[in-house]
C-alpha positions as CSV (number, residue, x, y, z in Angstrom):
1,X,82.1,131.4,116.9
2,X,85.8,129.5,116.5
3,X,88.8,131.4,117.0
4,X,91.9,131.6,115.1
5,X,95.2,130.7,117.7
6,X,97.1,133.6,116.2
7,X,94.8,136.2,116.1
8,X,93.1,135.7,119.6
9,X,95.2,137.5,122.0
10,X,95.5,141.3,121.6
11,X,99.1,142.4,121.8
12,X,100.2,144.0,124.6
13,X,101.6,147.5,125.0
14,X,104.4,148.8,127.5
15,X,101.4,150.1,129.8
16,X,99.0,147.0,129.3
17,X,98.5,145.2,132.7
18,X,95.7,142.7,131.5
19,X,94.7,140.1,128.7
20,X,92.3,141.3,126.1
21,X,90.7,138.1,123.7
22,X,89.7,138.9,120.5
23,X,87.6,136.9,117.9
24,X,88.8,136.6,113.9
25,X,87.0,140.1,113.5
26,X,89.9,141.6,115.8
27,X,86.3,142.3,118.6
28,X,87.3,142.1,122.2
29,X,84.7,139.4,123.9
30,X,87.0,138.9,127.0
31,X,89.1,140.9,129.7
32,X,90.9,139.4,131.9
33,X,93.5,139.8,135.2
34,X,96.2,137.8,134.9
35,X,96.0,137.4,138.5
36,X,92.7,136.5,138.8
37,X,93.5,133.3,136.7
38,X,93.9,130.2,138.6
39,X,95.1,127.6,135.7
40,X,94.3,127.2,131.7
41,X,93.7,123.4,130.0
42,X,92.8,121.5,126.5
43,X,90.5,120.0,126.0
44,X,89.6,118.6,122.3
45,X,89.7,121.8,120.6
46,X,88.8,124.1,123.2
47,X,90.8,126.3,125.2
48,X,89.4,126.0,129.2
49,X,90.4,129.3,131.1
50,X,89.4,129.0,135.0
51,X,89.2,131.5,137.2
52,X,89.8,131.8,140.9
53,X,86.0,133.0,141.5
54,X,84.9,129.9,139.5
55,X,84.1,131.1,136.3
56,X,84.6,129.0,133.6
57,X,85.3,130.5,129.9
58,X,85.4,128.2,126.9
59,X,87.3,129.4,123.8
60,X,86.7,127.0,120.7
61,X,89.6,126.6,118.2
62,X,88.8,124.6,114.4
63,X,91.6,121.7,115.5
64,X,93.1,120.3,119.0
65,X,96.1,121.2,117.5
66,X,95.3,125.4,117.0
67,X,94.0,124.6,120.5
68,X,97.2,123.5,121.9
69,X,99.2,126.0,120.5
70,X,97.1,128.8,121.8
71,X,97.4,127.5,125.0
72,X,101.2,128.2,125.3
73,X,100.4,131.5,123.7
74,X,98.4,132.3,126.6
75,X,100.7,131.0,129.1
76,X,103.7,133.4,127.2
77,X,101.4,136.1,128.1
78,X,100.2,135.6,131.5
79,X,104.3,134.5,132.5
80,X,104.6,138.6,130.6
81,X,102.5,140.4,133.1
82,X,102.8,138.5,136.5
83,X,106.2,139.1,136.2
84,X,105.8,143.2,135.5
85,X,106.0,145.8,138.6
86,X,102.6,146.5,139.6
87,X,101.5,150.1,138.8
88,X,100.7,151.0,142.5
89,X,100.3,149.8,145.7
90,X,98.5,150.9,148.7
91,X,100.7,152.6,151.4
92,X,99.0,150.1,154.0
93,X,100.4,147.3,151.6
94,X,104.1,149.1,151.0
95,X,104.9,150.0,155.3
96,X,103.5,145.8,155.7
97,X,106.1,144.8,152.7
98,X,108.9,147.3,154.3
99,X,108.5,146.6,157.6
100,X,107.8,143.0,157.4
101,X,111.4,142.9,154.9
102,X,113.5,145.1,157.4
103,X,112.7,143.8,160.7
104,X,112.9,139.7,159.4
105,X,114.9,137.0,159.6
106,X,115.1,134.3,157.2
107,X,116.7,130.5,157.1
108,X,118.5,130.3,154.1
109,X,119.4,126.5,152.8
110,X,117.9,123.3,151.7
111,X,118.3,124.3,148.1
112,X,118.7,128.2,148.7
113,X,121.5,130.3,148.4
114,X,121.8,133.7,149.5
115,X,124.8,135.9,148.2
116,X,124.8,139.6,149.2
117,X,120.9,140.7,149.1
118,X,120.0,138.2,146.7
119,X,118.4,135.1,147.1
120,X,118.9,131.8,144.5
121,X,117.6,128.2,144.3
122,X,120.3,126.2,143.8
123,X,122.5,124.7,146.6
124,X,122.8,121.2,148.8
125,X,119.4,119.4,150.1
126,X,120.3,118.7,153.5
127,X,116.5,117.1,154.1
128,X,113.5,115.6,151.6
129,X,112.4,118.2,149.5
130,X,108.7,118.1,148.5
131,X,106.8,120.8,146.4
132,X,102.9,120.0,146.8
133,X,101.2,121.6,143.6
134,X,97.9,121.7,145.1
135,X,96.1,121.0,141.6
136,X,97.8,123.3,139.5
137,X,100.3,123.0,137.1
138,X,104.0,123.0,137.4
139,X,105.9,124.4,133.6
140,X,109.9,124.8,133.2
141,X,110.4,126.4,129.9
142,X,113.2,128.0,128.1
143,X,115.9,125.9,129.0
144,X,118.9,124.4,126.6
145,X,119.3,121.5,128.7
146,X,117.9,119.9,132.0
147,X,119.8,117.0,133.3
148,X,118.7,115.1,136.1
149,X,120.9,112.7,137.8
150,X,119.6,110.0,140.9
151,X,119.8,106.6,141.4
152,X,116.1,106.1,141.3
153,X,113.9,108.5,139.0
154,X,110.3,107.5,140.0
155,X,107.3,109.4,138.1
156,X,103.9,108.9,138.9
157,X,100.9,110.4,136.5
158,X,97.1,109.6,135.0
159,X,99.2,110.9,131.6
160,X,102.8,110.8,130.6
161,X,103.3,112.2,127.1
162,X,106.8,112.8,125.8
163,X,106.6,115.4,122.9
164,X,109.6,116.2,120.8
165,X,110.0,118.5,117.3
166,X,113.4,116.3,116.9
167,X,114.5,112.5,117.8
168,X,113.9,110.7,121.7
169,X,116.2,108.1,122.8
170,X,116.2,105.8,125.8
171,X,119.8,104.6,127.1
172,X,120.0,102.4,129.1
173,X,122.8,100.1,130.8
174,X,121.3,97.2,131.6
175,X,117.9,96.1,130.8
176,X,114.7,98.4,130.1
177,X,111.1,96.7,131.0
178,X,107.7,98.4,129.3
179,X,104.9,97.3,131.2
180,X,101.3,97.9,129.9
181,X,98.1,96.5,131.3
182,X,96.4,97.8,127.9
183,X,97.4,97.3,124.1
184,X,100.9,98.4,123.6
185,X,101.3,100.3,120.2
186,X,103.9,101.2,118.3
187,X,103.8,103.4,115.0
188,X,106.6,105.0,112.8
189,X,107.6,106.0,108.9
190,X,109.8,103.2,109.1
191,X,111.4,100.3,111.7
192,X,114.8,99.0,112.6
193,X,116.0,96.7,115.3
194,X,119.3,96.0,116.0
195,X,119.8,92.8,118.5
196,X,123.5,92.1,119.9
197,X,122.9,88.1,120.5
198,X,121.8,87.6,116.9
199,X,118.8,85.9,118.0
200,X,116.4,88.6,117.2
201,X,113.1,89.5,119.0
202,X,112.4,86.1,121.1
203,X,109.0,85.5,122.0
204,X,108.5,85.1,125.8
205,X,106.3,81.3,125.4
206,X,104.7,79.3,122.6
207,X,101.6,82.0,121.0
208,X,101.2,79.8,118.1
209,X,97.9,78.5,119.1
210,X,96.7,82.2,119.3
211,X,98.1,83.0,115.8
212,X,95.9,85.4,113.9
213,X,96.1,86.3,110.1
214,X,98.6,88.8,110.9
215,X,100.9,87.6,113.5
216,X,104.8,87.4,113.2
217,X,105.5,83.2,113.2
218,X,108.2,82.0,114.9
219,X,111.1,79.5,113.7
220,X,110.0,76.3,115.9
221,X,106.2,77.0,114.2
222,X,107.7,77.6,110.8
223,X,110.0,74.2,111.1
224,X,107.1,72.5,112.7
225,X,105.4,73.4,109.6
226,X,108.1,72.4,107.4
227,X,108.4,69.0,108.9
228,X,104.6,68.3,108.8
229,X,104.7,69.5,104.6
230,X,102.4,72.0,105.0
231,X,101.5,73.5,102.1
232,X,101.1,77.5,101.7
233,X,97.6,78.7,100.8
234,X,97.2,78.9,97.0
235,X,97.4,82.6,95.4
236,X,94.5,83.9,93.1
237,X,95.6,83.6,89.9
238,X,96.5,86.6,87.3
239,X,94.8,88.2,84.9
240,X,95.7,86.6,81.6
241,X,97.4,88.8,79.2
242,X,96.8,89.6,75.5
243,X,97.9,86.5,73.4
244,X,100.8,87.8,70.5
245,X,100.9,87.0,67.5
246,X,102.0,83.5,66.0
247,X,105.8,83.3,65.1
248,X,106.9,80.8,62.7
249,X,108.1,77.5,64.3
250,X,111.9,76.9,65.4
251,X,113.8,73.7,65.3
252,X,112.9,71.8,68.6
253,X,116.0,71.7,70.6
254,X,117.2,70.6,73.7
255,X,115.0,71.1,77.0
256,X,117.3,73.6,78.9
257,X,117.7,73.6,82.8
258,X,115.1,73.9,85.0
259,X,115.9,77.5,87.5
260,X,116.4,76.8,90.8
261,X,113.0,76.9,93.2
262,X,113.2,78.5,96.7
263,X,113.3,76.5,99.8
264,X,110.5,74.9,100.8
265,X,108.5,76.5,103.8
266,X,106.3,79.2,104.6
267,X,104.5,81.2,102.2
268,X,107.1,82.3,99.5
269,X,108.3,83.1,96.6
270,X,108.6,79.4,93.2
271,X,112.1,79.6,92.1
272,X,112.6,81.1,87.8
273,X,111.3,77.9,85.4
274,X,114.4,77.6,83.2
275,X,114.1,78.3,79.6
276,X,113.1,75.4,77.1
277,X,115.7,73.6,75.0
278,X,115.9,72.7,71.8
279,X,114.8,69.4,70.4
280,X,116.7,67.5,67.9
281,X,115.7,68.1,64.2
282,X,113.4,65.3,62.3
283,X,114.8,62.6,59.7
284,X,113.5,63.9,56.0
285,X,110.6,62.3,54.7
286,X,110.8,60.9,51.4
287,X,107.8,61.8,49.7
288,X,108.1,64.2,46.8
289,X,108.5,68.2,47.5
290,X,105.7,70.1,48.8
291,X,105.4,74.1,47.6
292,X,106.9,76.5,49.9
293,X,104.9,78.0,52.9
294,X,104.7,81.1,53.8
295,X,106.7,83.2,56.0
296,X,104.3,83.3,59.6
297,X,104.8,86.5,61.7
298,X,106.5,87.3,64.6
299,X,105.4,85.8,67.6
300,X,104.6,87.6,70.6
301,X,106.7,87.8,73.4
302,X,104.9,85.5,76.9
303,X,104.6,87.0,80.1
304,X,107.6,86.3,82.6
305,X,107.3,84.7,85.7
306,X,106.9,87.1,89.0
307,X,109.4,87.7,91.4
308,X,109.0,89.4,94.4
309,X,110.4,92.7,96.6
310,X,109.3,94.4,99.7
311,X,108.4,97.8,99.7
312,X,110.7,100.2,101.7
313,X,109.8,103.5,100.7
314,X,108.0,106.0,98.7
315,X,110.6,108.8,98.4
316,X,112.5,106.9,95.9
317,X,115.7,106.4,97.9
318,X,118.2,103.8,96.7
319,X,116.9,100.4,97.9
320,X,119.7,99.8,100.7
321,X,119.4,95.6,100.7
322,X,118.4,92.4,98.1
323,X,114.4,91.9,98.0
324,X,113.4,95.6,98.5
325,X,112.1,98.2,96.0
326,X,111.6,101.9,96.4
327,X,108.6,104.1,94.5
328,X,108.8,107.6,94.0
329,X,107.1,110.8,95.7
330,X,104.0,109.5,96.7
331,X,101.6,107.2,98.9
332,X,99.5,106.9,96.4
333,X,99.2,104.3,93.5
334,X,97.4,106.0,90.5
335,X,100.0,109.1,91.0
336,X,103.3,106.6,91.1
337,X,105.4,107.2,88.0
338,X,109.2,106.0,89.3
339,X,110.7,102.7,90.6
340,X,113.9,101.6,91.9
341,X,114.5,97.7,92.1
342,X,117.2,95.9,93.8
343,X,119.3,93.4,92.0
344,X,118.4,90.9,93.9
345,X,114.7,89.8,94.5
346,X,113.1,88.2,97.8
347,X,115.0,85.0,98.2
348,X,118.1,86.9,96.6
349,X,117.0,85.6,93.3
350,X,119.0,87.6,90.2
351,X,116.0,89.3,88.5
352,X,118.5,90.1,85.5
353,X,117.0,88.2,83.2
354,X,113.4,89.5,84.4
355,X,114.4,92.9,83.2
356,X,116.7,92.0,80.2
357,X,113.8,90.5,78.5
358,X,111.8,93.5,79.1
359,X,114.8,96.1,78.1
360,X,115.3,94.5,74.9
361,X,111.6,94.7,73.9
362,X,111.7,98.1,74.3
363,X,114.3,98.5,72.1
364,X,112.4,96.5,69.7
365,X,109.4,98.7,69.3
366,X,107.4,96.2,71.7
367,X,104.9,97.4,74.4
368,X,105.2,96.4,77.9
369,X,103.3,96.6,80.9
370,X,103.7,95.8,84.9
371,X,102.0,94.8,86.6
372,X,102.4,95.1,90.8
373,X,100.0,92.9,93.3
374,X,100.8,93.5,97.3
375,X,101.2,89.7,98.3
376,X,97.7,88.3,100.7
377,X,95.8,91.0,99.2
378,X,94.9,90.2,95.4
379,X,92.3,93.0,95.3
380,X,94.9,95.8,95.4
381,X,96.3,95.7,92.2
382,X,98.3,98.4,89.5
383,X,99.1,97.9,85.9
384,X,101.9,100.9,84.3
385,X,102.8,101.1,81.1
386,X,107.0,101.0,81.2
387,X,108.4,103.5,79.4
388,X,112.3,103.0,80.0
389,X,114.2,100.4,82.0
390,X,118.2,101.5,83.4
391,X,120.5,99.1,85.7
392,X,122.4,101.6,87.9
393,X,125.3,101.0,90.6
394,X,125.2,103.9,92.8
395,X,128.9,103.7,93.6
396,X,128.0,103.6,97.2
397,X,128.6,100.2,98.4
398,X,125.0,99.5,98.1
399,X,123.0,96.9,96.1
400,X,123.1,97.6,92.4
401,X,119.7,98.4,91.5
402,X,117.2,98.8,88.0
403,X,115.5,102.1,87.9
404,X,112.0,102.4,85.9
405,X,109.9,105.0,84.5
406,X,106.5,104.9,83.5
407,X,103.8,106.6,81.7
408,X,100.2,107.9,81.4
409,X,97.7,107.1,84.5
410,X,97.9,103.3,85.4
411,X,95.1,101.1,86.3
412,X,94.5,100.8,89.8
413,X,92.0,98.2,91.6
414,X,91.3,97.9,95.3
415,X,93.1,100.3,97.9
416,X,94.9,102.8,96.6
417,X,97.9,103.3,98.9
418,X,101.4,101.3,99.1
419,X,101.7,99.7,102.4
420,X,105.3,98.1,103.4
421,X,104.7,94.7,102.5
422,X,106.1,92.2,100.0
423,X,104.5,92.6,96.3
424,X,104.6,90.5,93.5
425,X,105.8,91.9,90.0
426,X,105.1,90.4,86.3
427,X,105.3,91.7,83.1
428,X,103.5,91.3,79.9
429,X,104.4,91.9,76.3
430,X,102.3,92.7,73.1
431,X,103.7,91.7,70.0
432,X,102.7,92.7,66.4
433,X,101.3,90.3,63.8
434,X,103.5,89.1,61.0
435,X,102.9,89.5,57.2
436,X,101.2,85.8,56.1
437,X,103.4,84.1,53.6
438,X,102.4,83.4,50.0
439,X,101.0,80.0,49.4
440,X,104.0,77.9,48.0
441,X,102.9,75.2,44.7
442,X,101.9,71.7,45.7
443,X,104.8,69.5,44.2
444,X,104.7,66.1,42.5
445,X,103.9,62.9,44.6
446,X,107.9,61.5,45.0
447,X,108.8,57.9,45.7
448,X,108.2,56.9,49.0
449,X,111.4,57.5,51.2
450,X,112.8,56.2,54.2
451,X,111.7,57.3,57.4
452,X,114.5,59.7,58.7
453,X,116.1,59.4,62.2
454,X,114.4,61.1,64.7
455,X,115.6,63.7,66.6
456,X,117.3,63.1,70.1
457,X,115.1,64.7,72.8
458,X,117.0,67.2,74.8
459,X,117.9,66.6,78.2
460,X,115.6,67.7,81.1
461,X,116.6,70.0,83.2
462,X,117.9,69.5,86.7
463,X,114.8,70.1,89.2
464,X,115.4,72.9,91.9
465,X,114.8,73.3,95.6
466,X,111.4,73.3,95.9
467,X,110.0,76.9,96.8
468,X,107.9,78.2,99.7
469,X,104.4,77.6,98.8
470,X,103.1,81.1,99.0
471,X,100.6,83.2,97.2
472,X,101.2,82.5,93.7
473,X,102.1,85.5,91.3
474,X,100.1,86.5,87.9
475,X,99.6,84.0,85.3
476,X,102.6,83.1,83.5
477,X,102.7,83.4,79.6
478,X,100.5,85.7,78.5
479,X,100.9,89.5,79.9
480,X,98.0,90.6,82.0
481,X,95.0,92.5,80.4
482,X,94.3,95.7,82.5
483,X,90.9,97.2,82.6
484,X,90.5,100.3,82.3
485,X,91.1,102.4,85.4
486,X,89.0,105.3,86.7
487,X,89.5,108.6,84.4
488,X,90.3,111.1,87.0
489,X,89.7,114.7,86.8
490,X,92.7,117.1,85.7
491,X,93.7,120.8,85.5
492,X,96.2,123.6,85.4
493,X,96.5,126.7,87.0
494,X,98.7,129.3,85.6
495,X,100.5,131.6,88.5
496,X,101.2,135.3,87.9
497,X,104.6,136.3,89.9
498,X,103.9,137.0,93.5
499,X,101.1,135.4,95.6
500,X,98.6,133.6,93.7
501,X,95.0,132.4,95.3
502,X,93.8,129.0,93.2
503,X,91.1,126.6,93.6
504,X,89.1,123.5,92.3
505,X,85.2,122.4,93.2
506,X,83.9,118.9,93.5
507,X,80.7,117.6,93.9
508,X,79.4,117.0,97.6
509,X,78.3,113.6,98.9
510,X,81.2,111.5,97.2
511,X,84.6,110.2,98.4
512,X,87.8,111.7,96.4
513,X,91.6,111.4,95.8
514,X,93.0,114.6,95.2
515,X,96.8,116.3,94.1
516,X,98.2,119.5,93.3
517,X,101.5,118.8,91.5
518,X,104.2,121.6,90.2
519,X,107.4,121.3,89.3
520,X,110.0,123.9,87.6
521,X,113.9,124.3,88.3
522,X,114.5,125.0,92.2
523,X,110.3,125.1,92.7
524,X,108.2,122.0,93.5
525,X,104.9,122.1,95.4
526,X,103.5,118.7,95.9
527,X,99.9,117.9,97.7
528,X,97.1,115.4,98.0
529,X,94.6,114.3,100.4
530,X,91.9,111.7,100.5
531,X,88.8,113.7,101.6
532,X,84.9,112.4,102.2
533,X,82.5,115.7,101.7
534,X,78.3,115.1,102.5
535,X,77.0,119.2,102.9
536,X,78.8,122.0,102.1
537,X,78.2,123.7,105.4
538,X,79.5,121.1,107.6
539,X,83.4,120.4,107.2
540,X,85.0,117.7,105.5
541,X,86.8,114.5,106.6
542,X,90.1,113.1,105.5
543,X,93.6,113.6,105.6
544,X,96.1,116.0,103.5
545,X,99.8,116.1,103.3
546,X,101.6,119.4,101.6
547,X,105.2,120.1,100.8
548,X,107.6,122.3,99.0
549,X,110.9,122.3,97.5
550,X,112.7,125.2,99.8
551,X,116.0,125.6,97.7
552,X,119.1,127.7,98.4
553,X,117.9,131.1,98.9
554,X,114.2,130.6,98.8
555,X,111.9,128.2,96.8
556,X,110.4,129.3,93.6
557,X,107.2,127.7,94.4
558,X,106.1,128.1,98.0
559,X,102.7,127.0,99.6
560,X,101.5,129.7,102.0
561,X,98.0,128.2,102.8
562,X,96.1,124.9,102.0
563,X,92.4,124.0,102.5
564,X,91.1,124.5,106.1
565,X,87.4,122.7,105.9
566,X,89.3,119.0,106.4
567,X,89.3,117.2,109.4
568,X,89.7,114.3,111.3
569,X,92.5,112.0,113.3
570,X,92.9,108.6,112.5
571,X,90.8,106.2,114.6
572,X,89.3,109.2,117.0
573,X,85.3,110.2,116.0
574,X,85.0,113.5,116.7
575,X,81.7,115.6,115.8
576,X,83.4,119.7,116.2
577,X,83.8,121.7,114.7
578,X,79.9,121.4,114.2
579,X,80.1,123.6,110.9
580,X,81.9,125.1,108.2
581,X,81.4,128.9,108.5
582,X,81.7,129.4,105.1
583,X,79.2,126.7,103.5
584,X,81.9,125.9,100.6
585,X,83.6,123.1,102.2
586,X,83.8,121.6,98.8
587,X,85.6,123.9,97.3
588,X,89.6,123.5,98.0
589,X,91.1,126.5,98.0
590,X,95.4,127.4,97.9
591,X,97.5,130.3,97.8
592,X,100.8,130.0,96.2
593,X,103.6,132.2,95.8
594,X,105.4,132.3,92.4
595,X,109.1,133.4,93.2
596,X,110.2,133.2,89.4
597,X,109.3,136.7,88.3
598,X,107.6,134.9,85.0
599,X,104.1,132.9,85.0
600,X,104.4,129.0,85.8
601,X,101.6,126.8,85.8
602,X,100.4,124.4,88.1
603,X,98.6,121.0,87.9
604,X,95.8,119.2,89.8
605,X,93.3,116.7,90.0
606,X,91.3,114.5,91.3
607,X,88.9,110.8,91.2
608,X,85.7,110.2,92.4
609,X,86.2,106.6,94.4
């Protein structure tokens, strides 16, 4: 039987004096004296109450987290009745108290005040103060602030967990040390380190020989491997595109710069090829005149180089330095539609061009695609269709930026969640095929001519720096040739005003990706989860993230429940709750609340991975 943390207690009346536990049926299983209790704990999902005669009851919750917050439910409630006059007292029990009261003396200090007939804590030490718990546990709530001041603040514990609903910060001075004899871990949405000497984080002695795939290299290891010319490992190479369509020929002109590489090094990004020049034109031949070719068609439009940006988020924030870009609304891949772009690529390399060429064939009808690959890891790979491309300044001081939109599902291979790490992007454009021209006459055999002057060759181009060998991007002229991507499963729900129960069924014994997506004026509800379901009457395993747009006097679309069968913390195997009461832990089951007064609908969906 599990138990629901907001249902369990029965709530007390004025005359109550004990604590009545209730399953989700609202039946009383346990009674208890409040004073009979000798402490409450967690453990995993269950709620331990022990008792001073050595009983033992067990109350099962469907998550550790239900069962931590029922245990400061219980605590609230126990803290509610020690605290209430007791409802009688023996007269033995009353003439001890009065007597005992009236006819003593007591030493008031050390921490104790006494003013009039009542008694305080709070006052001078004037010896060691030492409170022995004696096993049990020791809670100050309720308080707006506790400040403790001492020149030494010693704490000694099997556990020390910090918990906090805001922001923590450590000030200190002078230096602070973290010691662990185990792995130290550190996780968070984001990081930032600010270090006064400029130097950065310093190692504290040469790791390089213990250097693993993903280990943060040094400057004397990366200018050791500079001076020794070691090469970066060689990328995978792109996906080649779909050729366009032969143009006709233009004049052969001078060859035109060469762009500027990156500096050699580590792993990094080639420097922009500069475009080709044109050649000088070719001395007339003197033979008689040839019939008129044909007009050839358009040619298509090759594949630009890739450049490269680091991921820094997926709310679609302005990207706040060079080299980083920003995707919108999600964690997921397949369900991205919106990018923001700095200016400035890794290696601050202008990426103007990059997206000129793809803005003007737009204009011209053309169809484009981009194509994203997260750098050291070739198998997770996206291909969008772009749909518009716009070069924004916000106006705040930041780095001007290009904002894209996409459109339809893309083609996703390999993991299908952004990580923050660099990715390379390329394009690829499809031209259309030109009309062939008519056949011009053969002419008359002419005299023999002189040979005309050849052309001069253009100049070459200056060579740049050479870049950081790195993993190389996609192929360069031709545009890349997606496959085609998984075809998910959609829907819609339509919402009547007021609360609204919806839901979706999959098939058991498969791995999904899943989203609920709605969006009106002042109403957004936004959810997905990646879930892993083998019998219906056992619960599923995954994650799920919900949220809702709560506007300025309520949201128009508001989640009030999500699916309960999903469980599971990442990197912790856990086997409760053993089962899933109601043997439909394949169907996903919401309630919304339409605010709107009018019916809205709802999409979702999801793939079979």
């Amino acid at each position: 039987m599990v138990y629901s943390w907001d249902k369990f207690l029965k709530p007390l009346s004025t005359t109550d004096t004990n604590i009545q536990i209730m399953d989700n049926d609202g039946v009383v299983k346990y009674t208890l004296n409040p004073y009979a209790i000798l402490n409450v704990l967690v453990n995993n999902n269950l709620l331990k109450i022990n008792l001073k005669s050595g009983s033992l009851i067990s109350i099962p919750f469907s998550t550790t987290n239900e069962s931590k917050l029922a245990i400061t439910k219980i605590k609230e409630l126990i803290d509610d009745l020690t605290i209430k006059i007791p409802n009688f007292l023996t007269k033995d029990v009353k003439n001890y108290v009065d007597n005992t009261i009236s006819g003593g003396t007591f030493d008031i200090g050390n921490g104790l005040t006494l003013l009039g007939n009542t008694m305080s804590v709070g006052g001078t030490l004037y010896e060691t103060l030492k409170l022995d718990g004696g096993s049990n546990d020791f809670m100050a709530t309720g308080f707006d602030n506790m400040t403790f001041t001492s020149s030494v603040y010693d704490v000694f514990s099997e556990f020390i967990s910090l918990d906090s609903t805001d922001s923590i910060q450590v000030l200190a001075d002078y230096d602070i040390t973290v010691n662990a004899n185990g792995q130290l871990s550190l996780s968070g949405d984001s990081g930032l380190i600010s270090i006064g000497n400029t130097q950065g984080l310093v190692y504290n002695g040469d790791y390089s020989l213990g250097f693993v795939t993903h280990s943060l290299v040094d400057k004397k290891y990366v200018d050791n491997a500079i001076s020794l010319g070691a090469s970066g490992t060689s990328g995978t190479d792109g996906t080649s595109g779909v050729n366009g369509t032969s143009g006709s020929s233009g004049i052969n002109g001078n060859n035109g710069t060469s762009g500027i590489n990156g500096i050699s090094g580590t792993s990094g990004t080639s420097g922009i090829s500069g475009y080709s020049g044109t050649a000088g034109s070719s001395g007339t031949s003197g033979s008689g005149t040839s019939g008129v070719n044909g007009i050839s068609g358009t040619s298509g439009v090759d594949g630009a180089v890739s450049l490269r940006w680091t991921l820094q988020d997926n709310i679609l924030n302005d990207p706040n330095n060079s080299g980083l870009f920003t995707v919108g609304y999600n964690a997921y891949l397949v369900l991205t539609q919106y990018f923001k772009f700095a200016y400035n690529s890794l290696n601050s390399i202008a990426s103007e061009g990059f997206w000129n060429t793809i803005i003007n064939s737009l204009v011209i009808g053309k169809s484009v695609s981009l194509q994203i690959v997260e750098v050291g890891n070739p198998s997770k790979i996206a291909l969008y269709n772009i749909s518009s491309v716009v070069y924004t300044d916000p106006g705040t001081g930041g780095p001007l930026f290009y904002e894209v939109t996409t459109t339809g599902i893309p083609s996703v291979y390999g993991s299908g969640m952004w990580s923050y790490n660099d990715y390379s992007v390329s394009f690829s454009i499809s031209g259309s095929s030109g009309s062939s021209g008519t056949s011009g006459t053969s002419g008359t055999d002419g005299t023999s001519g002189t040979d005309g002057t050849s052309g001069v060759n253009g100049t070459d181009g200056t060579s740049g720096i050479s870049g950081v060998n790195g993993t190389d991007g996609t192929s360069g002229n031709n545009g890349t040739s997606g496959s085609s991507g998984i075809t998910p499963t959609t829907g819609s729900w339509v919402l009547d005003p007021g609360p609204n129960q919806k839901s979706f069924t999959v098939t058991p014994d498969n791995t999904y990706l899943m989203w609920v997506n709605g969006n009106i004026p002042n109403g957004i509800v936004k959810w997905n989860a990646m879930v892993t379901i083998s019998n219906t009457n056992v619960p599923a395993i995954g994650s799920q993230y919900a949220w809702y747009y709560n506007a300025v006097g309520g949201g128009m679309l508001v989640f009030t429940s999500i699916p309960d069968q999903i469980v599971g913390s990442s990197g912790v195997i856990i086997n409760s709750p053993s089962g899933y009461v109601a043997n439909t832990s394949n169907v996903f089951k919401f309630e919304i609340t339409n605010n709107t007064g009018t019916t809205q609908s709802v999409y979702y969906g999801y793939t079979k991975i």
